[in-house]
Structure formats: structure tokens, C-alpha cells
N, C-alpha and C positions, 0 to 999 in steps of 0.2 A: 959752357952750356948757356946758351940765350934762355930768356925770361919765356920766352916760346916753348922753346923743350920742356923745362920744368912744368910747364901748364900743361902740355899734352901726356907728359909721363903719370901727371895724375887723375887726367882723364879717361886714359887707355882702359886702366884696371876696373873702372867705375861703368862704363860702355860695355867691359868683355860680362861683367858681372851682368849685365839687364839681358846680354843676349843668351846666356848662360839660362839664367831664370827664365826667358819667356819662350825659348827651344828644347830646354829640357836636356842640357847638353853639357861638357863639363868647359870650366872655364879656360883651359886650354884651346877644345876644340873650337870656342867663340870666339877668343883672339885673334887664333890664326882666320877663322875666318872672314875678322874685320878686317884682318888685317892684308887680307885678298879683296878686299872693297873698293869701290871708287870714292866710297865715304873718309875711309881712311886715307886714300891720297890726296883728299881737299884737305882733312886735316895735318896734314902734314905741310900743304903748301900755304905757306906765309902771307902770299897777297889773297890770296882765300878769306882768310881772315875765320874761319872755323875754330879755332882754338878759342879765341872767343866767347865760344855756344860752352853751355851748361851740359855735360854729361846726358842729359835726360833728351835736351835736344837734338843731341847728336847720335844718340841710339834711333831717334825717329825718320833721322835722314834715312840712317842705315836701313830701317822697315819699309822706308817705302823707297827703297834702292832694289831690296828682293824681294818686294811685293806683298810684304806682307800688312795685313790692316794694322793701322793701329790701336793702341785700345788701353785701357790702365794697367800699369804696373802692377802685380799681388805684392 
């Protein structure tokens, strides 16, 4: 496992958790549907460089990918 992977493995659970919280949804169905995202396949690809970004950041790609405003965390 790259130094990549392990950075994204503990980013995933951290991103499904915001989307989970700010859709009202359980943490399954946020997963899978980051993980149907165009966000999720920047994070996954390497010269991207996403892996990178702080969890927090990369839930806000993911919002403004399906449109949704952003706005603070509860």
C-alpha cells in the first residue's frame, strides 16, 4: 500500500461522515455516493494531487460538484 492509499483510506470515512450529516442520510448511503462522484475519482488519481486536501476541503469540492451551497458544518 502507497503512502497515498493510507492517506485516502482515512480520508474517505471522514468526507462520507460530513455528507452523512449535512444530507441527513446514513453513512453508507454517502459513501457510495462519493464514491459515484467526479470528486472521488480526482481523489483517487495521484497527479491530481487531492489526497492532499484536508477532509473538510474535499467534502466542499464534493458540494459544489452537486450543487449544493456551502455553508458551516453543525
Amino acid at each position: 500500500m502507497c503512502e497515498h492509499e493510507l492517506i485516502r483510506a482515512t480520508l474517505v470515512p471522514e468526507i462520507a461522515k460530513l455528507i452523512a450529516q449535512r444530507f441527513a442520510i446514513s453513512e453508507d448511503e454517502a459513501l457510495s455516493r462519493f464514491y459515484k462522484s467526479a470528486t472521488a475519482q480526482n481523489l483517487a488519481d495521484e497527479e491530481y494531487g487531492l489526497y492532499g486536501q484536508s477532509a473538510l476541503f474535499i467534502f466542499g469540492q464534493y458540494l459544489e460538484e452537486v450543487g449544493e451551497p456551502q455553508r458551516p458544518v453543525p
